[in-house]
OpenMM code with the backbone's topology and positions (N, CA, C; nanometers):
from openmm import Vec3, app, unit

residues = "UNK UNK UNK UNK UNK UNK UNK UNK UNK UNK UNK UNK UNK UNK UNK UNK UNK UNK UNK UNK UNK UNK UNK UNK UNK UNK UNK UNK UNK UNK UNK UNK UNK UNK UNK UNK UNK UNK UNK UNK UNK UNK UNK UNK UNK UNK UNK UNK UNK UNK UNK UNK UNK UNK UNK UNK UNK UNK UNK UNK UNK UNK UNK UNK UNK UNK UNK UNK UNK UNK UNK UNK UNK UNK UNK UNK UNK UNK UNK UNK UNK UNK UNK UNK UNK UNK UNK UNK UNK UNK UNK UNK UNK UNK UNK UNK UNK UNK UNK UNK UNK UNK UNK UNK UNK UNK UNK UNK UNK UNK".split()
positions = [
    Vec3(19.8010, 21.8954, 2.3461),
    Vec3(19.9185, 21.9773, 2.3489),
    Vec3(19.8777, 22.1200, 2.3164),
    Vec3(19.9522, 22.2072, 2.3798),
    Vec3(19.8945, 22.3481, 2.3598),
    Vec3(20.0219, 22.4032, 2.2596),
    Vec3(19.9733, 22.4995, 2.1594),
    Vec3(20.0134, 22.5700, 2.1175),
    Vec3(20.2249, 22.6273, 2.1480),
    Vec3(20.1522, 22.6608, 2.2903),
    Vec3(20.3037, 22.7300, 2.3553),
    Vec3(20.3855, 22.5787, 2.3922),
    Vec3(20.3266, 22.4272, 2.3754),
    Vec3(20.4244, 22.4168, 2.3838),
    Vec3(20.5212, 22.3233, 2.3060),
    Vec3(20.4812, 22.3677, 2.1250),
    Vec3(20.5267, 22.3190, 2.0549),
    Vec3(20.6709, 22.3489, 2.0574),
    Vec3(20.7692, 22.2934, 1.9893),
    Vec3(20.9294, 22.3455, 1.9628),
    Vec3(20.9470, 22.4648, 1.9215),
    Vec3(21.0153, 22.5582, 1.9497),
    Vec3(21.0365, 22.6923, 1.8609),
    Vec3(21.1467, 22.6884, 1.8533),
    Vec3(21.2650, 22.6272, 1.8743),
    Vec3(21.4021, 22.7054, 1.9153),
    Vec3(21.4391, 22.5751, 1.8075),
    Vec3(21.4358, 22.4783, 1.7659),
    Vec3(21.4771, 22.4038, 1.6363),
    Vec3(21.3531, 22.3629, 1.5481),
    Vec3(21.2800, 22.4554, 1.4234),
    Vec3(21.2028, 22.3744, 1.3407),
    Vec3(21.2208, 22.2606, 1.2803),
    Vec3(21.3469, 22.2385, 1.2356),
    Vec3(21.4018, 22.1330, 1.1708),
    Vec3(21.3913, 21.9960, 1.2284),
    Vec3(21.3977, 22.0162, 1.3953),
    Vec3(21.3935, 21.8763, 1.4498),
    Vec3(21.2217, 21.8815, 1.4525),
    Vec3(21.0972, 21.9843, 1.4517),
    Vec3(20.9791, 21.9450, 1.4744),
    Vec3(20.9294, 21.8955, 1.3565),
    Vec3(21.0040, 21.9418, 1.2602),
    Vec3(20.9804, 21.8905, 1.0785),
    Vec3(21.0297, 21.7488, 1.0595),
    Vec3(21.1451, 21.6790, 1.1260),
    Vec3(21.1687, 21.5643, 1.1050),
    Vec3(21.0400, 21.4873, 1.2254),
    Vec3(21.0232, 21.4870, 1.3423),
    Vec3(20.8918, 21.4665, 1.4412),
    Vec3(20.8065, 21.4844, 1.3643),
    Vec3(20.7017, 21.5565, 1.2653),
    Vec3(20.6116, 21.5403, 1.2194),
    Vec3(20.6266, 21.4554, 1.0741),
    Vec3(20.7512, 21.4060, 1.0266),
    Vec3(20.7822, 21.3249, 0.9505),
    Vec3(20.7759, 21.2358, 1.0031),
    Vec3(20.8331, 21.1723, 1.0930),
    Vec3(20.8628, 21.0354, 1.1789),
    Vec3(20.7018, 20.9742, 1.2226),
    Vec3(20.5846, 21.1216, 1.2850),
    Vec3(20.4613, 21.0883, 1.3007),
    Vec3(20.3940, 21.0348, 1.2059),
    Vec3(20.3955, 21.1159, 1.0521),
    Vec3(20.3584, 21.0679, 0.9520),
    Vec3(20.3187, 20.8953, 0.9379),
    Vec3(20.4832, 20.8805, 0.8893),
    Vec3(20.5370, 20.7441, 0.8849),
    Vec3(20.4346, 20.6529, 0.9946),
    Vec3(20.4468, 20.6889, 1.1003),
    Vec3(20.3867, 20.6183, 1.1724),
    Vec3(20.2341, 20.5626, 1.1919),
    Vec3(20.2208, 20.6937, 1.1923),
    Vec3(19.9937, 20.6863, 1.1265),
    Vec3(20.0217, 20.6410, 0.9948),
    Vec3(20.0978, 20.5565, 0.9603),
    Vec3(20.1033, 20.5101, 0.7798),
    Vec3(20.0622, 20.3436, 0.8653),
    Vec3(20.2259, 20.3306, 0.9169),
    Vec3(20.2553, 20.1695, 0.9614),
    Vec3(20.0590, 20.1271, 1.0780),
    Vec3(19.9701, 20.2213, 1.0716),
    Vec3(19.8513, 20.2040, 1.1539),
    Vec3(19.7375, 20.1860, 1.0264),
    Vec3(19.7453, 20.2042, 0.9699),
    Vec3(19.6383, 20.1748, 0.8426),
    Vec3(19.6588, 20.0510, 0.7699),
    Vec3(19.5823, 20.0589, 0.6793),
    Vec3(19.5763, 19.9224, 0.5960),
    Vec3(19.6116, 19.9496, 0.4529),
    Vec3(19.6172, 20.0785, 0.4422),
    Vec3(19.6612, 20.1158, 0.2652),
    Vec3(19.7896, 20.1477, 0.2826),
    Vec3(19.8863, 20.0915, 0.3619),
    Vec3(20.0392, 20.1516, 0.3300),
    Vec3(20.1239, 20.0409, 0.2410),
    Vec3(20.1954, 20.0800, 0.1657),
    Vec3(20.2295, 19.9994, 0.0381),
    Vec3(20.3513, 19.9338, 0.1047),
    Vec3(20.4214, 19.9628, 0.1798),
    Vec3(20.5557, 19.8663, 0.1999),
    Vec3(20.6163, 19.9308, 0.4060),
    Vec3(20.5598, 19.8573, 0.4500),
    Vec3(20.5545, 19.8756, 0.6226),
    Vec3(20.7166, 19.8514, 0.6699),
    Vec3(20.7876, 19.7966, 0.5645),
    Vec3(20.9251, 19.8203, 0.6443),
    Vec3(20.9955, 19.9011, 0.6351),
    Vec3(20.9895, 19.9860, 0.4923),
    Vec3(21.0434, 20.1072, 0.4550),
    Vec3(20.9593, 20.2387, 0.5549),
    Vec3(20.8141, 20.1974, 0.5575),
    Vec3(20.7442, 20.3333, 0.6758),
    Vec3(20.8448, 20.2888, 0.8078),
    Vec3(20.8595, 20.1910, 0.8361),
    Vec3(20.9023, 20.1856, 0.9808),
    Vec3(21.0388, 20.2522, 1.0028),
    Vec3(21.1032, 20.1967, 0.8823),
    Vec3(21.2553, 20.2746, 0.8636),
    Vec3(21.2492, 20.4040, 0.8677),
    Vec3(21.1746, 20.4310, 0.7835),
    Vec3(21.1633, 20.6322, 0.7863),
    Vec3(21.1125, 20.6782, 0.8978),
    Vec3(21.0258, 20.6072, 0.9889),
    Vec3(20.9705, 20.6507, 1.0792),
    Vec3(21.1176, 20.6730, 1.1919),
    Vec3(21.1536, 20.5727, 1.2177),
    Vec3(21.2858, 20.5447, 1.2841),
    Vec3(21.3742, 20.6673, 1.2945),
    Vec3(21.3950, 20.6805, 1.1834),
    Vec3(21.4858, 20.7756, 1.0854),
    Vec3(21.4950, 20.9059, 1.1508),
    Vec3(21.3371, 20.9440, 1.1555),
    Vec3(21.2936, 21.0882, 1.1985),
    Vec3(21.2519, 21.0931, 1.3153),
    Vec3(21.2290, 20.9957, 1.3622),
    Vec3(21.2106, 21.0197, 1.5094),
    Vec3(21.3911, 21.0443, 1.6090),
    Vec3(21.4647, 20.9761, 1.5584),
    Vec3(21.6340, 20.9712, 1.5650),
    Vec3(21.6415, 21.0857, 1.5048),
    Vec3(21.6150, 21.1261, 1.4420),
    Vec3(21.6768, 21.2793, 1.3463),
    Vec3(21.6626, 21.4210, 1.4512),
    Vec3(21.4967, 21.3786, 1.4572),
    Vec3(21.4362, 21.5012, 1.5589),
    Vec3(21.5253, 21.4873, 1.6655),
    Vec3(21.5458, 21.3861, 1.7602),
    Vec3(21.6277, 21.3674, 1.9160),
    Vec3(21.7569, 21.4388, 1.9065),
    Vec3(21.8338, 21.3919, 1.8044),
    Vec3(21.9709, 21.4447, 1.7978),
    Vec3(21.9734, 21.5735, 1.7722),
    Vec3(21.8925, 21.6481, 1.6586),
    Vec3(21.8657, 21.7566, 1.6581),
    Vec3(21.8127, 21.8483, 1.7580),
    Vec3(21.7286, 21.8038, 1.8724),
    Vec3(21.7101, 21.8751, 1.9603),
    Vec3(21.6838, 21.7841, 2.0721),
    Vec3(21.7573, 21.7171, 2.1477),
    Vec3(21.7776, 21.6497, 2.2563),
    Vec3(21.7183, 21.7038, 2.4218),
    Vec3(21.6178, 21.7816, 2.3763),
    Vec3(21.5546, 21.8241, 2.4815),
    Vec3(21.3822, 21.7995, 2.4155),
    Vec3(21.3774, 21.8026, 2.3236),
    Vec3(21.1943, 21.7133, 2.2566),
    Vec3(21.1504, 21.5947, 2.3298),
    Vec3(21.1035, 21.6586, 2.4308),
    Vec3(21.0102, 21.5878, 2.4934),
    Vec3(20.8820, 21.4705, 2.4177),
    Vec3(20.8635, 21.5744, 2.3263),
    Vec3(20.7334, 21.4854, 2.2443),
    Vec3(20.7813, 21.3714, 2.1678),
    Vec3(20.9220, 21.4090, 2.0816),
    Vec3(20.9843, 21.3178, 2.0083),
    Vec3(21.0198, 21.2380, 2.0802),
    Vec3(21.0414, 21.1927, 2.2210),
    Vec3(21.0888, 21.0336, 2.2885),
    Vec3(20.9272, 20.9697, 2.3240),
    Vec3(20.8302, 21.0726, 2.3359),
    Vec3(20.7200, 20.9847, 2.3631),
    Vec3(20.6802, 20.9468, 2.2413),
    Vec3(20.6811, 20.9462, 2.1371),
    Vec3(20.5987, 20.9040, 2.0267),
    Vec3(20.7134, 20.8210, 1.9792),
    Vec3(20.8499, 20.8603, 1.9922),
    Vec3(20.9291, 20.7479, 1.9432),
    Vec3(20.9324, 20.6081, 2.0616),
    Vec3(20.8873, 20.6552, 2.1393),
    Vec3(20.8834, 20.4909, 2.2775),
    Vec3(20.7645, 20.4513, 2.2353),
    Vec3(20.6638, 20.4893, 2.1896),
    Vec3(20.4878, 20.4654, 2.1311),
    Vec3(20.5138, 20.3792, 2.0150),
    Vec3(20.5901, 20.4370, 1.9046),
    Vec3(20.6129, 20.3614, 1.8078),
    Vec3(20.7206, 20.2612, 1.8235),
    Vec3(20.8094, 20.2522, 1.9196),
    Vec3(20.8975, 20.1147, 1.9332),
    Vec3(20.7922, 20.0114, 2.0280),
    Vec3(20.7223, 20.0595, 2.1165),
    Vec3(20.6629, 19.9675, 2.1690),
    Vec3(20.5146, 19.9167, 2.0340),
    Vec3(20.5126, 19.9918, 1.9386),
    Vec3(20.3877, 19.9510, 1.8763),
    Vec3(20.4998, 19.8512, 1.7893),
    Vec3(20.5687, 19.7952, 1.7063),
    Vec3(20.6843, 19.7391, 1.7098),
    Vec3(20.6877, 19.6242, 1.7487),
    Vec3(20.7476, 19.6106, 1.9010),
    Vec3(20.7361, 19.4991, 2.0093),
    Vec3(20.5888, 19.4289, 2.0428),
    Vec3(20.4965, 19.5087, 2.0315),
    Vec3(20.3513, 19.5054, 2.0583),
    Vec3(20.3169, 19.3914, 1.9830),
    Vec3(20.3256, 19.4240, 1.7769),
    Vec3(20.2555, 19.3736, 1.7166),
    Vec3(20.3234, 19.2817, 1.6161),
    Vec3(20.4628, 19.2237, 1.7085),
    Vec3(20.5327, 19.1310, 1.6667),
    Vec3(20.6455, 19.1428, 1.5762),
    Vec3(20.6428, 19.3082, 1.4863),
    Vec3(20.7487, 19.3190, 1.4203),
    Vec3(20.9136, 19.3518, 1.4259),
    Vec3(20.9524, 19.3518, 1.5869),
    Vec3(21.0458, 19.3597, 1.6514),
    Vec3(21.0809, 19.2882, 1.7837),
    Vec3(21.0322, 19.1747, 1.8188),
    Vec3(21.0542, 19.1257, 1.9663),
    Vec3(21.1003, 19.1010, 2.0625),
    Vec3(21.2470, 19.1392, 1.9821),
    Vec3(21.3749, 19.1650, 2.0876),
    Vec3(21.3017, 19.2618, 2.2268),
    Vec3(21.4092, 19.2077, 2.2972),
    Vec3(21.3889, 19.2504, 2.4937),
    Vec3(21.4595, 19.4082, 2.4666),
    Vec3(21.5453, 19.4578, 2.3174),
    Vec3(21.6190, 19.5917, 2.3488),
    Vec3(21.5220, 19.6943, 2.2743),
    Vec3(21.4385, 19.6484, 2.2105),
    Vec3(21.3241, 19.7423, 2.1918),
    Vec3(21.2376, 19.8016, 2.2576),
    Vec3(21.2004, 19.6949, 2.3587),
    Vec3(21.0952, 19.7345, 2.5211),
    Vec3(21.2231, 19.8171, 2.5662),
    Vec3(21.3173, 19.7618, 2.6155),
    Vec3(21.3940, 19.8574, 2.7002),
    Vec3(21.4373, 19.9956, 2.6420),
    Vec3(21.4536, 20.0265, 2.4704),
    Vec3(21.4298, 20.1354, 2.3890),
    Vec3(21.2821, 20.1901, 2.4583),
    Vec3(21.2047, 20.1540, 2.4211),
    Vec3(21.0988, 20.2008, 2.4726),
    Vec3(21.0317, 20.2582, 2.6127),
    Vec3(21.0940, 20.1800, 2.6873),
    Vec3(21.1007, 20.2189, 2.8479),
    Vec3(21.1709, 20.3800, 2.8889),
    Vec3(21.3265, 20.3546, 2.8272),
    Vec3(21.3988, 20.4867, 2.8250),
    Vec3(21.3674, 20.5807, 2.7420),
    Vec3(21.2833, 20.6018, 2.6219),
    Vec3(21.2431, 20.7254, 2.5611),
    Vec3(21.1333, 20.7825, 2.6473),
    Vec3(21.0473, 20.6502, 2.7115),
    Vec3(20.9563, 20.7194, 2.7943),
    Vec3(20.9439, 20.7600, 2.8920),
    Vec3(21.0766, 20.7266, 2.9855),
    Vec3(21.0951, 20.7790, 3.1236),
    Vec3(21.2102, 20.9182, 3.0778),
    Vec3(21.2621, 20.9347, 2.9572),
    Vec3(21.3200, 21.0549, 2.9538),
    Vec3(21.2352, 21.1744, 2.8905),
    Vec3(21.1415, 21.1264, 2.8324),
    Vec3(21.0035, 21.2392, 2.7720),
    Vec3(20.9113, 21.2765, 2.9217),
    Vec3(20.9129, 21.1717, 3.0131),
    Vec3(20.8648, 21.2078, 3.1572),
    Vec3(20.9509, 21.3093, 3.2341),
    Vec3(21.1014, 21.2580, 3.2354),
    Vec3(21.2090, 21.3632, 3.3030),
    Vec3(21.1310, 21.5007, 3.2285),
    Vec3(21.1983, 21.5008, 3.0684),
    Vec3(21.1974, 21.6366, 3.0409),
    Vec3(21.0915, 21.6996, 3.0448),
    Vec3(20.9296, 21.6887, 3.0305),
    Vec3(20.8189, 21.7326, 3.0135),
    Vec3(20.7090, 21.6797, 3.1185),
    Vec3(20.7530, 21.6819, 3.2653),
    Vec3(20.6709, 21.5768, 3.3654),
    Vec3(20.5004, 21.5707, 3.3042),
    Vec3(20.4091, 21.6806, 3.2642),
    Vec3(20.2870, 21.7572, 3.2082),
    Vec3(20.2926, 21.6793, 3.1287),
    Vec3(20.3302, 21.6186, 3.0291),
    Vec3(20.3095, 21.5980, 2.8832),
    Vec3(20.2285, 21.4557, 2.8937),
    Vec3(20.1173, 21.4764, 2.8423),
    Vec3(20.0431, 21.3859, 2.8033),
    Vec3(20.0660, 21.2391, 2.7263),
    Vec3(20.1592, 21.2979, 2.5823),
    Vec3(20.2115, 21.1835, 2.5363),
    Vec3(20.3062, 21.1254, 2.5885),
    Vec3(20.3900, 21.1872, 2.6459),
    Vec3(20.4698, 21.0822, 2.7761),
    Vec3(20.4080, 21.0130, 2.8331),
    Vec3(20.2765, 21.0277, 2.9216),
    Vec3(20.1843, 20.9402, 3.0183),
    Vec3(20.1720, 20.8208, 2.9646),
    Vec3(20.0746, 20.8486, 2.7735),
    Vec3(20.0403, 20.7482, 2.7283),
    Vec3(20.1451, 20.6568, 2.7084),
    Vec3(20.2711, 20.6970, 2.6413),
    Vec3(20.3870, 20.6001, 2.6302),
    Vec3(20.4624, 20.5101, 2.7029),
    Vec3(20.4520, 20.5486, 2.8713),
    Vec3(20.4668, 20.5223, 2.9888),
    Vec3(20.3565, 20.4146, 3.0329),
    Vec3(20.2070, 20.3932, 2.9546),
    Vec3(20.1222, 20.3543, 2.9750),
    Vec3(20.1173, 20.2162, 2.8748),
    Vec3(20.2169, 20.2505, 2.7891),
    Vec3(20.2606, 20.1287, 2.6530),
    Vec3(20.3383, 20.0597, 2.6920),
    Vec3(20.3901, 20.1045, 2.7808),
    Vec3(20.5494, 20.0304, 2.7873),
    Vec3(20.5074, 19.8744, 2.9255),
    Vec3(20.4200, 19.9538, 3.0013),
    Vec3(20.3540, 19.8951, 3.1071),
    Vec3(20.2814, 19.7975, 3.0395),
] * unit.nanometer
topology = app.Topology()
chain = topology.addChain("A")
for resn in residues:
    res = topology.addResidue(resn, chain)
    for name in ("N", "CA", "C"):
        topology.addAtom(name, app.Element.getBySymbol(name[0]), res)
């Protein structure tokens, strides 16, 4: 990701997105003390960032990354999580066709 094309026009939603990321590189390690409360917060802020700025491209790919990591590794298996996951990543594709982490998320969901 380059520089220009981080968020500028809401910090608040890139501050809850780099919260929600946090959380997430937590629920990927082996020293996190309680994985349902990271997942919740992760949730939290990835939903926080969207509503707050409903044009964050990055925030539906990393939030379809982390629902499909979720569905992936058994801690959610419901069929409305993939399909959560499907639609954050075909709308991080709409809004940002370029964006890399869309590709990969698009590449999770598959």
């Amino acid at each position: 990701m380059r520089i220009a094309d981080l968020p500028k026009k809401n910090p608040a939603a890139y501050d809850l997105f780099l919260k929600g990321k946090y959380f997430f590189n937590q629920l990927q390690t082996s020293s996190m003390k309680d994985p349902v409360a990271n997942g919740r917060a992760a949730a939290a802020a990835f939903g926080g960032a969207i509503a707050a700025d409903p044009n964050f491209a990055l925030a539906y790919a990393l939030r379809s990354s982390f629902e499909r990591y979720l569905q992936w590794y058994g801690v959610d298996r419901r069929g409305e999580v993939l399909a959560a996951a499907q639609s954050d990543a075909e709308r991080a594709l709409a809004l940002q066709p370029e964006l890399g982490e869309a590709h990969i998320a698009m590449g999770y969901v598959h």
